[in-house]
PDB file as gemmi writes it, atoms N, CA and C in Angstrom:
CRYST1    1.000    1.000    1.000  90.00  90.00  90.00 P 1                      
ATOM      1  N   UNK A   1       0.857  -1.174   0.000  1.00  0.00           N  
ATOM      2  CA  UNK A   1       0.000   0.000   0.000  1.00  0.00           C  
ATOM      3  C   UNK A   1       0.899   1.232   0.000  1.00  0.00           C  
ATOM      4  N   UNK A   2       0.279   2.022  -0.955  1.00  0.00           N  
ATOM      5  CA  UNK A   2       1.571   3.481  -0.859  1.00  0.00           C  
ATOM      6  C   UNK A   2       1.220   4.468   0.111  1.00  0.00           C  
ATOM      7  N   UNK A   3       1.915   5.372   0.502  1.00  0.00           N  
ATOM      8  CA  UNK A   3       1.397   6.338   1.478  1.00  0.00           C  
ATOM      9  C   UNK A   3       0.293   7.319   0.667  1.00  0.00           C  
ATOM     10  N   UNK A   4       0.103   7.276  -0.173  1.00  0.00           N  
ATOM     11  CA  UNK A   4      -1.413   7.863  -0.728  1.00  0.00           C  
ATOM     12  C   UNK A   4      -2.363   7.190  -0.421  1.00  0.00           C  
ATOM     13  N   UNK A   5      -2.326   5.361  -0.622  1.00  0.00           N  
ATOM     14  CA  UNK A   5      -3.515   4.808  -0.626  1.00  0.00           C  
ATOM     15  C   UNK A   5      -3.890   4.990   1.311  1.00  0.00           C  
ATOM     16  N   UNK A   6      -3.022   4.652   1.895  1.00  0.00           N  
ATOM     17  CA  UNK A   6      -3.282   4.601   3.353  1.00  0.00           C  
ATOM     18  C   UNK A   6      -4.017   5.814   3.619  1.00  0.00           C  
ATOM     19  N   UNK A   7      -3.359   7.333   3.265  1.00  0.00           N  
ATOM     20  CA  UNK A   7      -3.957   8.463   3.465  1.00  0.00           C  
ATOM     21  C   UNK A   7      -5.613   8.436   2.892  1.00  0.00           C  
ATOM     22  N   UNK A   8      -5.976   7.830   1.638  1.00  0.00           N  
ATOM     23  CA  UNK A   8      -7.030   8.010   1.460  1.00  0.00           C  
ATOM     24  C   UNK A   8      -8.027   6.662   2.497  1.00  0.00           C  
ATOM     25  N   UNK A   9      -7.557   5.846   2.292  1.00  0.00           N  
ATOM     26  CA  UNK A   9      -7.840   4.674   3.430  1.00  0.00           C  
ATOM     27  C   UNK A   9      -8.799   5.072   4.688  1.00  0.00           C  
ATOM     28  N   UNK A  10      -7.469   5.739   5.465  1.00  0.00           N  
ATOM     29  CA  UNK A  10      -7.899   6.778   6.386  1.00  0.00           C  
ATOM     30  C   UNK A  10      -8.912   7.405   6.474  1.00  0.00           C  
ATOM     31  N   UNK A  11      -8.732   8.794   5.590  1.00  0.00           N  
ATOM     32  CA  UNK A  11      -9.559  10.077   5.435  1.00  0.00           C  
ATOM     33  C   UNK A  11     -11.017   9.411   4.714  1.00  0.00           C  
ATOM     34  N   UNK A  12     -11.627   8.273   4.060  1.00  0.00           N  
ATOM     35  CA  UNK A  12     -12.671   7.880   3.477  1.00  0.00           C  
ATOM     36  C   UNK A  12     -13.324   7.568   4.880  1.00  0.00           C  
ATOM     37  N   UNK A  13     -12.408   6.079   5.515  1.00  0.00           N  
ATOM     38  CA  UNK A  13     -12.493   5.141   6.806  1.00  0.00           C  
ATOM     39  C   UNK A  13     -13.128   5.929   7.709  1.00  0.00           C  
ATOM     40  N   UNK A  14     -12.523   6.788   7.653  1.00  0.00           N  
ATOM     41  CA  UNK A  14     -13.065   8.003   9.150  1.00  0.00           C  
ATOM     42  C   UNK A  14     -14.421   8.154   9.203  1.00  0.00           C  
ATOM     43  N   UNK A  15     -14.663   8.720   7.944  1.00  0.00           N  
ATOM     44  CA  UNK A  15     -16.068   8.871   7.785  1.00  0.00           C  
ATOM     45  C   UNK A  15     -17.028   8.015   8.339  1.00  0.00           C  
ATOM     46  N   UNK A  16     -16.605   6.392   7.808  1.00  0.00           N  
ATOM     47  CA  UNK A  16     -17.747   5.552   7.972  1.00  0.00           C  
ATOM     48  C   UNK A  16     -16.891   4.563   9.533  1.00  0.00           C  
ATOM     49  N   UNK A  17     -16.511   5.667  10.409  1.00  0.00           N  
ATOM     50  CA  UNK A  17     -16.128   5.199  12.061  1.00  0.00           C  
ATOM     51  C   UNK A  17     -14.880   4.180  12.259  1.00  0.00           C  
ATOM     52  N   UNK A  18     -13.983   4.317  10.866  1.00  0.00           N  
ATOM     53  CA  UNK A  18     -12.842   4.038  11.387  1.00  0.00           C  
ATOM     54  C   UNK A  18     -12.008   4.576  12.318  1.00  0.00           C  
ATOM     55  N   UNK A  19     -11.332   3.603  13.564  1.00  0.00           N  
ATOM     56  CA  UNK A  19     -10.571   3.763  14.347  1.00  0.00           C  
ATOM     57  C   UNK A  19      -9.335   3.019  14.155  1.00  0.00           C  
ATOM     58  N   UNK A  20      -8.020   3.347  14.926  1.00  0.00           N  
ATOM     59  CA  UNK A  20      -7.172   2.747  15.429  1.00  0.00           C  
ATOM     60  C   UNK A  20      -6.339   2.275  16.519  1.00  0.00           C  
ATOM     61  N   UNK A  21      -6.564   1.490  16.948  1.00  0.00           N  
ATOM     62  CA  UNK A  21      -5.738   1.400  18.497  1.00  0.00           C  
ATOM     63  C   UNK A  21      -4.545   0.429  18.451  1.00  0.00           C  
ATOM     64  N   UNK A  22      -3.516   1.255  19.338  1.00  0.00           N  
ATOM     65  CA  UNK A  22      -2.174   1.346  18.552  1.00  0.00           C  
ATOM     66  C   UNK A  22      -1.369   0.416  20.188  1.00  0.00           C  
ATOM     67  N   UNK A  23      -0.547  -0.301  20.162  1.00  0.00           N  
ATOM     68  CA  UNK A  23       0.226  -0.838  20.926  1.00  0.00           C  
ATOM     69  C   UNK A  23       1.916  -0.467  20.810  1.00  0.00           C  
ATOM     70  N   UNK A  24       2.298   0.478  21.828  1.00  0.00           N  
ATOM     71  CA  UNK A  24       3.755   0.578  21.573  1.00  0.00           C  
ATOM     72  C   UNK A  24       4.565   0.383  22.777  1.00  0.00           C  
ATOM     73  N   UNK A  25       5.710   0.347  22.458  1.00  0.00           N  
ATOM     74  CA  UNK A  25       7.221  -0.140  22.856  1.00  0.00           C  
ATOM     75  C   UNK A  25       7.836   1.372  23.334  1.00  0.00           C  
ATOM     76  N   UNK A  26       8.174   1.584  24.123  1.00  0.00           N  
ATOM     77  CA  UNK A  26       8.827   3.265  23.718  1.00  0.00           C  
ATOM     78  C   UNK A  26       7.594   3.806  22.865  1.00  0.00           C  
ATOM     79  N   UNK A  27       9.048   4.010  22.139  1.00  0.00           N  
ATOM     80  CA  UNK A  27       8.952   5.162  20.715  1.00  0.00           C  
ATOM     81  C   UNK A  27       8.111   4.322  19.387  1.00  0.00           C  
ATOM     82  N   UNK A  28       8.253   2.676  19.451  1.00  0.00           N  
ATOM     83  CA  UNK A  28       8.090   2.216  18.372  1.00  0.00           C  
ATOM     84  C   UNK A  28       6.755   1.077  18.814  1.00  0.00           C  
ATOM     85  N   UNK A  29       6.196   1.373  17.424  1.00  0.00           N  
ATOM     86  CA  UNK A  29       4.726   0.897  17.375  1.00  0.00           C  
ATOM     87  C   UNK A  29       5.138  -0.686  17.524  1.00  0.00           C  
ATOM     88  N   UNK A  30       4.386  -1.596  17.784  1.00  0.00           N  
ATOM     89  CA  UNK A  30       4.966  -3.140  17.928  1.00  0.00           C  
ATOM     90  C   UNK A  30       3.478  -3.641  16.983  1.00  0.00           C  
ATOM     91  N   UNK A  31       2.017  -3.045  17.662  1.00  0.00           N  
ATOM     92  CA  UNK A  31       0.898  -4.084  16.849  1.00  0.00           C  
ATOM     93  C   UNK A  31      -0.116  -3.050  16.501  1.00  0.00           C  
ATOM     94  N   UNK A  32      -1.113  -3.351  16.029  1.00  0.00           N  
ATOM     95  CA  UNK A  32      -2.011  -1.976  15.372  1.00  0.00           C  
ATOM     96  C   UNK A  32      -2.995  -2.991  14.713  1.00  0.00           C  
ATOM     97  N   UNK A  33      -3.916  -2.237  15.659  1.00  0.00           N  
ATOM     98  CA  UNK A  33      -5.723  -2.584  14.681  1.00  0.00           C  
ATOM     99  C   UNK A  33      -6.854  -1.717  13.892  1.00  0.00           C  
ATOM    100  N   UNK A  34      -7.291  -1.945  13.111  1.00  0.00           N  
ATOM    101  CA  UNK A  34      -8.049  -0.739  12.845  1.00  0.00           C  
ATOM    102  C   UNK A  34      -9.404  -1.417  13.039  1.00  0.00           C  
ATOM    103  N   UNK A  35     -10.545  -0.392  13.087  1.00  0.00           N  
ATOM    104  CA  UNK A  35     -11.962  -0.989  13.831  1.00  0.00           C  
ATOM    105  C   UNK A  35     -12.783   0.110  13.539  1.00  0.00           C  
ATOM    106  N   UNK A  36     -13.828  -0.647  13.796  1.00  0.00           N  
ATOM    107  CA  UNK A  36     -15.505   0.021  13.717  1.00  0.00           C  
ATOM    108  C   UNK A  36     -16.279  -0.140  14.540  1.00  0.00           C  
ATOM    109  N   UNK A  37     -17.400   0.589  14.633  1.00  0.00           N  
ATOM    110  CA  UNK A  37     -18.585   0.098  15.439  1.00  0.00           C  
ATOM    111  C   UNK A  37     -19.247   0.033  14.177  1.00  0.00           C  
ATOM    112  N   UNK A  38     -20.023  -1.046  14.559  1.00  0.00           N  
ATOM    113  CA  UNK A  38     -21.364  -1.566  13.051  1.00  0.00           C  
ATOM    114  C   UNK A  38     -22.408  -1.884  13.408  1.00  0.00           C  
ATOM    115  N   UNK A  39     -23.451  -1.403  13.300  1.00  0.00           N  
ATOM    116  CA  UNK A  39     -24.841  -0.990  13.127  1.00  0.00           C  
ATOM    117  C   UNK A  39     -25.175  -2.017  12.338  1.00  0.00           C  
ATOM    118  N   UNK A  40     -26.106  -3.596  11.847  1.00  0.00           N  
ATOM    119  CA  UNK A  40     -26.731  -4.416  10.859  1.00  0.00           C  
ATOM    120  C   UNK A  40     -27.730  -4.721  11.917  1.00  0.00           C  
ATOM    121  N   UNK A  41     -28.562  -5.297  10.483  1.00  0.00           N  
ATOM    122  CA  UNK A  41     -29.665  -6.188  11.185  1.00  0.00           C  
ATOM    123  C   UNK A  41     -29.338  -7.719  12.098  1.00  0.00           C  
ATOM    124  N   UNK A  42     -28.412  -8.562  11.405  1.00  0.00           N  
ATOM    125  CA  UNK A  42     -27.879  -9.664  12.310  1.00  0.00           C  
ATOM    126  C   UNK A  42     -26.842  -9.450  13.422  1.00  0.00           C  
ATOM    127  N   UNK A  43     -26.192  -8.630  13.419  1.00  0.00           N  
ATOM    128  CA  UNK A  43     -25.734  -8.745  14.898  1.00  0.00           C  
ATOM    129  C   UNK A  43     -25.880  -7.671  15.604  1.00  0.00           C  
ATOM    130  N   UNK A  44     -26.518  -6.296  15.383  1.00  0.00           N  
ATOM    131  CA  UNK A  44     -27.365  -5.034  15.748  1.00  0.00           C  
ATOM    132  C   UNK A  44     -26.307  -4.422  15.846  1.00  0.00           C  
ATOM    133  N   UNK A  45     -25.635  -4.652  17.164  1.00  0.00           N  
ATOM    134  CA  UNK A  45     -24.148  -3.362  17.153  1.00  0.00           C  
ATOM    135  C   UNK A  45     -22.806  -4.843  17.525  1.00  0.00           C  
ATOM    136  N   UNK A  46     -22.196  -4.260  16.928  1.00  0.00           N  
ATOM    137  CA  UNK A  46     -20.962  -4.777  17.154  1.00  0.00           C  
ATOM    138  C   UNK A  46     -19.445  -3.865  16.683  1.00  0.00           C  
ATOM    139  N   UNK A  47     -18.247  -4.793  17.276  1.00  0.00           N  
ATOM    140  CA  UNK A  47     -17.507  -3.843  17.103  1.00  0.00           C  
ATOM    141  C   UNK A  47     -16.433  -4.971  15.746  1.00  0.00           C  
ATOM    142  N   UNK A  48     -16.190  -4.135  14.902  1.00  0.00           N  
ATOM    143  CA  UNK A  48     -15.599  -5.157  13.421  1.00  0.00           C  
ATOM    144  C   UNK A  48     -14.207  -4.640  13.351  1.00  0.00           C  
ATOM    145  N   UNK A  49     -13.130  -5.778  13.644  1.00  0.00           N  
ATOM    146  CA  UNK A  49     -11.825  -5.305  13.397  1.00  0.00           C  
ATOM    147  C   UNK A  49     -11.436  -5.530  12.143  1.00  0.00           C  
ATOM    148  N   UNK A  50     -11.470  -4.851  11.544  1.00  0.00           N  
ATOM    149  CA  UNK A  50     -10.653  -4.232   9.687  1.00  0.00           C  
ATOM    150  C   UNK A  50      -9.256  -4.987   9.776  1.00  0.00           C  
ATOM    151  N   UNK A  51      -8.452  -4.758  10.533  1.00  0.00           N  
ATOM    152  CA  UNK A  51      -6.968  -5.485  10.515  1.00  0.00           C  
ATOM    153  C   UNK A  51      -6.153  -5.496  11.874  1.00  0.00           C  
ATOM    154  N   UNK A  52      -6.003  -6.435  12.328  1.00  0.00           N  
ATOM    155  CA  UNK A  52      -5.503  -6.198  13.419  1.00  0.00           C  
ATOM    156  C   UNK A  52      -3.949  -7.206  12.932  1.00  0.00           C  
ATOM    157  N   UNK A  53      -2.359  -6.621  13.164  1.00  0.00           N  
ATOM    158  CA  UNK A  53      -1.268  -6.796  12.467  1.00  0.00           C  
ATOM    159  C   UNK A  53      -0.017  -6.520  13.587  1.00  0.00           C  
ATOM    160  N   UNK A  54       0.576  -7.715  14.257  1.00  0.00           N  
ATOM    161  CA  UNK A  54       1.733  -7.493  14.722  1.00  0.00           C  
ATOM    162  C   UNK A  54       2.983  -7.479  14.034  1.00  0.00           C  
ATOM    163  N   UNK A  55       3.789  -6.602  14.441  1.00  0.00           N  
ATOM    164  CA  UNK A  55       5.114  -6.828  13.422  1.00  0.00           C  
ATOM    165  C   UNK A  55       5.735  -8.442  13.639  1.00  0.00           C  
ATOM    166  N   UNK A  56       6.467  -8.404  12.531  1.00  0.00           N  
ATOM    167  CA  UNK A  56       7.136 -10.135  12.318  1.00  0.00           C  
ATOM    168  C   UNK A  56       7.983 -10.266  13.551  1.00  0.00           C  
ATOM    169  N   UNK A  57       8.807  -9.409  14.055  1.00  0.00           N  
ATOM    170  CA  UNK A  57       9.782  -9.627  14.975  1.00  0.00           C  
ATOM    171  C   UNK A  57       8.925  -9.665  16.517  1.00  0.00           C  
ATOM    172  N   UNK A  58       8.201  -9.431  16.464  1.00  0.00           N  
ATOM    173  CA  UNK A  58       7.200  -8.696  18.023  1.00  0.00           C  
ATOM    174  C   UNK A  58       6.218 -10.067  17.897  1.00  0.00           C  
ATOM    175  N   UNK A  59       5.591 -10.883  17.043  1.00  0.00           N  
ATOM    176  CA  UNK A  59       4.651 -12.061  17.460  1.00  0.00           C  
ATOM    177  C   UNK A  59       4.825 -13.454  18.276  1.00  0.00           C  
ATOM    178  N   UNK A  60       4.367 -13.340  19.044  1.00  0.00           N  
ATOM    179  CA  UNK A  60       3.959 -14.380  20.088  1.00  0.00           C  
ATOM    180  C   UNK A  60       4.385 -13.834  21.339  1.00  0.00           C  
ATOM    181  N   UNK A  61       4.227 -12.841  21.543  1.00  0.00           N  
ATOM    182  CA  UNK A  61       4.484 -12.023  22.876  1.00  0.00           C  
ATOM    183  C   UNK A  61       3.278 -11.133  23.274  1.00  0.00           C  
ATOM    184  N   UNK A  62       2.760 -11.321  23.197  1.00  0.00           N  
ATOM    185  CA  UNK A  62       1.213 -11.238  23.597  1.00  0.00           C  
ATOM    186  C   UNK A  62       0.642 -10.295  22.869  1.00  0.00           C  
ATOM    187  N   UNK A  63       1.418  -9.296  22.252  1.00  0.00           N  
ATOM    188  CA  UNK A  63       1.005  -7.859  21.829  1.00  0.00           C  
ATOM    189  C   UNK A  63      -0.763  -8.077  21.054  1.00  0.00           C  
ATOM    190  N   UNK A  64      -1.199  -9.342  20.097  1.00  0.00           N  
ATOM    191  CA  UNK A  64      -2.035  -9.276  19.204  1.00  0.00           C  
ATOM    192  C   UNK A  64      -3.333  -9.592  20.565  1.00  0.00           C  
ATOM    193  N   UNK A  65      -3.240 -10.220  21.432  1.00  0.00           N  
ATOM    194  CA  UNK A  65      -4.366 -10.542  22.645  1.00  0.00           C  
ATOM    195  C   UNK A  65      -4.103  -9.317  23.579  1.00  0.00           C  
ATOM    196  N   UNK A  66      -3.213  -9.144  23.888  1.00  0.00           N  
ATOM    197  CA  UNK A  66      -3.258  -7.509  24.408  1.00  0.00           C  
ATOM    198  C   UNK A  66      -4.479  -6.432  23.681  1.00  0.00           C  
ATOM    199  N   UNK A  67      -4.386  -5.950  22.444  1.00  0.00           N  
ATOM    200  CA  UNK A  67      -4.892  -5.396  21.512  1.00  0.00           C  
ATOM    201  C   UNK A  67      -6.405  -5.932  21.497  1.00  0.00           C  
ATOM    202  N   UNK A  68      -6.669  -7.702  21.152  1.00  0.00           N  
ATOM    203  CA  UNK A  68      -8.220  -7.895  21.226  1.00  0.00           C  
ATOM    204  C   UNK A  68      -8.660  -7.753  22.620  1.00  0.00           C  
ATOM    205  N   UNK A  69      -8.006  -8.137  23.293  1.00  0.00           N  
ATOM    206  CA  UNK A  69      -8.877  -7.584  24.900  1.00  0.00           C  
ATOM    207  C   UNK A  69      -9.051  -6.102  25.018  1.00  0.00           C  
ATOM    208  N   UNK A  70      -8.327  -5.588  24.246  1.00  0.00           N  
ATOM    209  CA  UNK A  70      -8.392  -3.761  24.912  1.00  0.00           C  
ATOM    210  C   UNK A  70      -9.932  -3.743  23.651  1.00  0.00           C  
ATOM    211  N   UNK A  71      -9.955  -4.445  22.471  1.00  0.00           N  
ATOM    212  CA  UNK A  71     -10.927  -3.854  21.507  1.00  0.00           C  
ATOM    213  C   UNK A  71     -12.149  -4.607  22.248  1.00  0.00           C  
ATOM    214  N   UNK A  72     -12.005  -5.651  22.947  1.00  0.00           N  
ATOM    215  CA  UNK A  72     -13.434  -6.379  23.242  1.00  0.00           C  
ATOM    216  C   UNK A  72     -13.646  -5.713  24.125  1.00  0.00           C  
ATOM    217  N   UNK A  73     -12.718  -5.045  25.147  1.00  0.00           N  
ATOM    218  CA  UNK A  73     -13.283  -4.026  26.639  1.00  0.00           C  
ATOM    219  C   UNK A  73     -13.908  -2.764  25.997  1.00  0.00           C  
ATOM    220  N   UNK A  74     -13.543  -2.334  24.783  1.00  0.00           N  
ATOM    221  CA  UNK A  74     -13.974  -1.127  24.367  1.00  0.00           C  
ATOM    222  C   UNK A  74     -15.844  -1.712  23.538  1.00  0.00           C  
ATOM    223  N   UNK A  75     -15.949  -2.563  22.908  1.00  0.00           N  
ATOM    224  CA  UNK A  75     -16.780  -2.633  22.400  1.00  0.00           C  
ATOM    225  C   UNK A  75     -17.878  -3.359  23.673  1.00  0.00           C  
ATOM    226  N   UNK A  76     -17.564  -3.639  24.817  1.00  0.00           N  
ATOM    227  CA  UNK A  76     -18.408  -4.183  25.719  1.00  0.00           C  
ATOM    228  C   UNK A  76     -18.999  -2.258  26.422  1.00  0.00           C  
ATOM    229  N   UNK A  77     -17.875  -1.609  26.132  1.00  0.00           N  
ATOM    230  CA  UNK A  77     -18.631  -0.276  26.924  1.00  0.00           C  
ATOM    231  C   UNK A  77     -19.097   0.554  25.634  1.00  0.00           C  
ATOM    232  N   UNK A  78     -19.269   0.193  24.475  1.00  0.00           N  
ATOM    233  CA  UNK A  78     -20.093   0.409  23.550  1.00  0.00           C  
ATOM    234  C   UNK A  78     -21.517  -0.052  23.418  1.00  0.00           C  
ATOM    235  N   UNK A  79     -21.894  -1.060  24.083  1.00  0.00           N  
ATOM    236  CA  UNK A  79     -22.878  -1.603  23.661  1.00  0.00           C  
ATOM    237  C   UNK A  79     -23.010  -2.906  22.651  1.00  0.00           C  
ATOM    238  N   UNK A  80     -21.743  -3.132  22.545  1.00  0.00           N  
ATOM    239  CA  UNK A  80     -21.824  -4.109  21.154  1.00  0.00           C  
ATOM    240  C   UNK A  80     -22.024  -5.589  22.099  1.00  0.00           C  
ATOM    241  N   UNK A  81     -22.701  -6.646  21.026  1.00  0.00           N  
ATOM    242  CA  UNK A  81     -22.944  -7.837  21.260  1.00  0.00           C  
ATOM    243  C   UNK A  81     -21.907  -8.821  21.430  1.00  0.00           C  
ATOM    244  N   UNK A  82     -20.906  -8.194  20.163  1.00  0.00           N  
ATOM    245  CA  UNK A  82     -20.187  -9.456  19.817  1.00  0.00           C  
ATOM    246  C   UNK A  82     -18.783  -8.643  18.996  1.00  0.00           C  
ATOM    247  N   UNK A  83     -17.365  -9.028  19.124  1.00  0.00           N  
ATOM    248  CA  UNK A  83     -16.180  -8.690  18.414  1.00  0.00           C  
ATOM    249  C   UNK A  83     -16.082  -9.333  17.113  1.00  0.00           C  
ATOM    250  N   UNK A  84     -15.913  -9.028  16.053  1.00  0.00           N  
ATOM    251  CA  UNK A  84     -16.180  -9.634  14.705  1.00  0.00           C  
ATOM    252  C   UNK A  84     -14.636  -9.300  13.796  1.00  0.00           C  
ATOM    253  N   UNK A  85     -14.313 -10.537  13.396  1.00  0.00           N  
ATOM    254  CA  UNK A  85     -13.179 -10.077  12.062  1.00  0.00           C  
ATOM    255  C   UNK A  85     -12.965 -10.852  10.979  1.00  0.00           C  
ATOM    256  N   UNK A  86     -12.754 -10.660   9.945  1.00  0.00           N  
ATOM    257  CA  UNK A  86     -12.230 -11.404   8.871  1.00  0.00           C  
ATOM    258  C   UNK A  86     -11.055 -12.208   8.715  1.00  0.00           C  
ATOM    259  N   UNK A  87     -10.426 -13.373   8.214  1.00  0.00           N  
ATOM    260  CA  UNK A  87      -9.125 -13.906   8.387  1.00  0.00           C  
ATOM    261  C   UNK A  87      -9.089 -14.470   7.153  1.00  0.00           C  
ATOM    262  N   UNK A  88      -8.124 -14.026   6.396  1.00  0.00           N  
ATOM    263  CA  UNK A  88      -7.947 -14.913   4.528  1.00  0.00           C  
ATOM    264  C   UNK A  88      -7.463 -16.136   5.601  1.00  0.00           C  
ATOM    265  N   UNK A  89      -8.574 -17.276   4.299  1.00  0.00           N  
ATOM    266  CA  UNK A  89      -8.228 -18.636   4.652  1.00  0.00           C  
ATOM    267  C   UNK A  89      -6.837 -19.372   4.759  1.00  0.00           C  
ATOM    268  N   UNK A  90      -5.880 -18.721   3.851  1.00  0.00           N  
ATOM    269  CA  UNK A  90      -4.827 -18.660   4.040  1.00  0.00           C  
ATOM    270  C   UNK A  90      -3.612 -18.565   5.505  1.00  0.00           C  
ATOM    271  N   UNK A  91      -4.422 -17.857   5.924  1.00  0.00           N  
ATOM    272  CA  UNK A  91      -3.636 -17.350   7.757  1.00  0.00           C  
ATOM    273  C   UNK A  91      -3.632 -18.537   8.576  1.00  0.00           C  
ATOM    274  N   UNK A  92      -2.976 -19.761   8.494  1.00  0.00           N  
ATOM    275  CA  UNK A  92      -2.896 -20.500   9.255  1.00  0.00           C  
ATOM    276  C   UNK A  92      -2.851 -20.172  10.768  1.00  0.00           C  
ATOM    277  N   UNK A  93      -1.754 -19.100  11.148  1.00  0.00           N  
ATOM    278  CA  UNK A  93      -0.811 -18.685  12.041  1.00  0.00           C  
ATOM    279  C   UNK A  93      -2.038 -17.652  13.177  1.00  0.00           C  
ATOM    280  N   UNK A  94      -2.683 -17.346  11.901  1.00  0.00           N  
ATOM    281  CA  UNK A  94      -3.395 -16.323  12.669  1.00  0.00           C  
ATOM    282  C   UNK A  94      -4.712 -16.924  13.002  1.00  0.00           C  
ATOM    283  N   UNK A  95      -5.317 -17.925  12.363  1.00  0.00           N  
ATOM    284  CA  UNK A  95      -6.563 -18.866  13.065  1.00  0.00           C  
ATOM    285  C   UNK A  95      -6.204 -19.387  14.213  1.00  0.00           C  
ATOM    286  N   UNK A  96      -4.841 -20.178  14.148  1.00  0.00           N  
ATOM    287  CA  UNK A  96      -4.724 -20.610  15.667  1.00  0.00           C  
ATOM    288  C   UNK A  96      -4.191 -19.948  16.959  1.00  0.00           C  
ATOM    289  N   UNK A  97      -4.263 -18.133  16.670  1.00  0.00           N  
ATOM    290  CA  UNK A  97      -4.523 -17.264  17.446  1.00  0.00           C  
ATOM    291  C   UNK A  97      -5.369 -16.993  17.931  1.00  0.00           C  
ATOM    292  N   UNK A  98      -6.687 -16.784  16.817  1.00  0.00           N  
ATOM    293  CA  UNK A  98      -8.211 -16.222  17.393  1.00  0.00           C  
ATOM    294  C   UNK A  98      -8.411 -17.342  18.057  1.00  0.00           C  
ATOM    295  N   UNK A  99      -8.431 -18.766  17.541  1.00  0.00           N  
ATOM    296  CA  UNK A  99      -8.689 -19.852  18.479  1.00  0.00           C  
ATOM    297  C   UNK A  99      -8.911 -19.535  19.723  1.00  0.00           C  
ATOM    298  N   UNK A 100      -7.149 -19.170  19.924  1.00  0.00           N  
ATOM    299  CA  UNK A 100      -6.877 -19.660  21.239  1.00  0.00           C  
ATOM    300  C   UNK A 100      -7.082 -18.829  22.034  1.00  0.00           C  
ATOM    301  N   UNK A 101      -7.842 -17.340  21.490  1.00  0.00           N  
ATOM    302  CA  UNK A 101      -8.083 -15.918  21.691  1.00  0.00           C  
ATOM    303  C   UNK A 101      -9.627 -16.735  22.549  1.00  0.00           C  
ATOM    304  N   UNK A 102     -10.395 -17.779  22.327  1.00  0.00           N  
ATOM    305  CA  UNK A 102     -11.467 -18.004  22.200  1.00  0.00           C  
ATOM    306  C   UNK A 102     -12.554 -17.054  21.047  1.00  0.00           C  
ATOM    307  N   UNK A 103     -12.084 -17.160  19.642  1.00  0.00           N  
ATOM    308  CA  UNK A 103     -13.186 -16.475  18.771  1.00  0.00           C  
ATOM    309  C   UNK A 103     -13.305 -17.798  18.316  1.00  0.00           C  
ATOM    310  N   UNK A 104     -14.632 -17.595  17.374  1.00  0.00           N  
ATOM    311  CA  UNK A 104     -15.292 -19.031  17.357  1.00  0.00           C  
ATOM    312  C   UNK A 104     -15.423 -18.916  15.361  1.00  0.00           C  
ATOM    313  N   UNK A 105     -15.300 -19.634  14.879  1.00  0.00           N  
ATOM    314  CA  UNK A 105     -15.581 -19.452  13.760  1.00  0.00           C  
ATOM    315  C   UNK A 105     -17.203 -19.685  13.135  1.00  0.00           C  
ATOM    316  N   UNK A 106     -17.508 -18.513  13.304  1.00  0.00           N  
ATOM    317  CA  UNK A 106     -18.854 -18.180  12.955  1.00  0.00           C  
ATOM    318  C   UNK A 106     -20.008 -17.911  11.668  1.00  0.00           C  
ATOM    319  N   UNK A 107     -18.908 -17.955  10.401  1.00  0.00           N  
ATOM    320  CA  UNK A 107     -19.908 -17.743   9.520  1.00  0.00           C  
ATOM    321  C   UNK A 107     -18.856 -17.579   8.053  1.00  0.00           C  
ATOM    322  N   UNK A 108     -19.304 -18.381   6.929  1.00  0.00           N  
ATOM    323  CA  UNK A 108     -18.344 -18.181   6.117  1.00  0.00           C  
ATOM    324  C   UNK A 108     -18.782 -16.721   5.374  1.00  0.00           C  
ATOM    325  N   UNK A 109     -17.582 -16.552   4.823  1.00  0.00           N  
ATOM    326  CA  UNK A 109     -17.338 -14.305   4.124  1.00  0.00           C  
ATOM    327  C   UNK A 109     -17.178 -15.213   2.846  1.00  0.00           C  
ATOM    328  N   UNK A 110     -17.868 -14.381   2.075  1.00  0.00           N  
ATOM    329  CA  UNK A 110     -18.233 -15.008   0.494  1.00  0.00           C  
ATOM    330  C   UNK A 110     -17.862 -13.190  -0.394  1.00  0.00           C  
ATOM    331  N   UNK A 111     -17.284 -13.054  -0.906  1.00  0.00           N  
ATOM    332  CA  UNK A 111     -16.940 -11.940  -2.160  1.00  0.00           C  
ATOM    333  C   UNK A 111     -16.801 -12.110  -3.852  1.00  0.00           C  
ATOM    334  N   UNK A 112     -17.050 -11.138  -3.995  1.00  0.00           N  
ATOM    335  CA  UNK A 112     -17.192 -10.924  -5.633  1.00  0.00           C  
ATOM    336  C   UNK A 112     -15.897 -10.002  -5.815  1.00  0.00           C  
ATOM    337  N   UNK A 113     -15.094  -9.909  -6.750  1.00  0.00           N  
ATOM    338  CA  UNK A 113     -14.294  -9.140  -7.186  1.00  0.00           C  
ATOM    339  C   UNK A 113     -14.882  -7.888  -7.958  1.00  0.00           C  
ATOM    340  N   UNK A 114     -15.234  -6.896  -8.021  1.00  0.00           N  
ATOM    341  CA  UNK A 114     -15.546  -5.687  -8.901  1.00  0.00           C  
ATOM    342  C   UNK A 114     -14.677  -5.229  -9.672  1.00  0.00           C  
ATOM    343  N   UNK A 115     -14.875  -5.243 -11.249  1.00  0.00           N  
ATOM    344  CA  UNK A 115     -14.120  -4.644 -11.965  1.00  0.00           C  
ATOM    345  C   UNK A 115     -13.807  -2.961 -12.012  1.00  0.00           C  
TER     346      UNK A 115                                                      
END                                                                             
């Protein structure tokens, strides 16, 4: 992603209640999530993490469960039902995180590509 696309990322994201909550070391960022609160008819309010990403050198030191507990404490004093995220089927590494996070695998994500 170039620093344009992130900037627009951002500045669109905002609009529709993107957040970020940031985990650091000092001076230097170690893990970073970005998030929503979401308003639907099936799960009414909830809180939807967009990406939640520890650096390569910083994983398995708690930083990524640090981060979902701070987003599930925030979305429990929101009102939300339930913490929600996406994982490409691909992420071996990172399923047997949420696992062990206790997230439950709840529902298959089906997409269309748009030209």
């Amino acid at each position: 992603m170039t620093p344009a696309l992130l900037h627009q990322v951002i500045e669109e994201g905002r609009q529709q209640g993107l957040r970020f909550t940031a985990l650091f070391e000092e001076e230097r960022c170690v893990a970073i999530a970005g998030w929503r609160i979401v308003v639907n008819t099936s799960a009414i309010r909830k809180l939807y993490v967009d990406d939640l990403s520890t650096a390569a050198a910083e994983r398995s030191r708690g930083h990524g469960a640090t981060l979902l507990n701070a987003l599930s404490e925030r979305g429990r004093e929101s009102g939300c039902h339930s913490i929600d995220l996406d994982s490409g089927v691909q992420r071996y590494a990172a399923h047997r995180f949420y696992l062990r996070e206790r997230m439950n695998i709840s529902a298959h994500h089906f997409s269309r590509h748009l030209d």
